[in-house]
N, C-alpha and C positions, 0 to 999 in steps of 0.2 A: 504494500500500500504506500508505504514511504516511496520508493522508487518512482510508483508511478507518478505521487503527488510533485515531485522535484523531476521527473521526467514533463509533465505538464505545465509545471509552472518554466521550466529550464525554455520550451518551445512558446511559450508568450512573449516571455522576455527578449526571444531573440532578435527578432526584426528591432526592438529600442537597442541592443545593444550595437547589434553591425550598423544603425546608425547612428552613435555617437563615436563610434571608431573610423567611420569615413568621413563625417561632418567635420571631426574635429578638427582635420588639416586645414579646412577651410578659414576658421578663424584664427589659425596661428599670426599668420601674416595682417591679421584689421590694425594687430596695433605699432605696426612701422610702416603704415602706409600714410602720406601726408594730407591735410587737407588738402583738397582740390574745388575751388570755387567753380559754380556752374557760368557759363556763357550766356549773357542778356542781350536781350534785343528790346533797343527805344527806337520809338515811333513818335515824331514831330508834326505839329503844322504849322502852316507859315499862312499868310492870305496870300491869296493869288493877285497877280501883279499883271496879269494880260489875260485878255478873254482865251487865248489858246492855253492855256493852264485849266483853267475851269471845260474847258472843252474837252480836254484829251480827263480830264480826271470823270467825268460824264461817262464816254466813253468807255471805258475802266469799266466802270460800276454797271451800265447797261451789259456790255459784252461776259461780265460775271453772273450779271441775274440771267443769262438767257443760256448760260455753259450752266448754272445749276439749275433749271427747271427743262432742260433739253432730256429728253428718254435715253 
């Protein structure tokens, strides 16, 4: 009865064991890795300074709504 009790419990426990024996490599190296700040992206506006500026930005915005509602 013992045997089998430690044979059962032995086969539960296995799959947590193999992975904390494969995980663990994973976080040897988190703690001599350095920060690395992520990459941003800014978006400005300016007024438009000639009707061809507000034109072509029209355009833009028309040729976008007609690629996202095209099948």
């Amino acid at each position: 009865m013992r045997k089998e009790l430690l044979s059962a419990l032995t086969i539960r426990l296995l799959p947590l064991w193999l992975l904390l024996i494969f995980a663990a490599p994973l976080f040897w190296g988190v703690q001599d890795t350095w920060a690395v700040s992520a990459p941003t992206i800014t978006f400005g506006m300016e007024d438009a300074s000639s009707p061809q500026q507000i034109s072509g930005v029209l355009q833009i915005f028309i040729l976008l709504t007609v690629l996202s509602l095209a099948p």
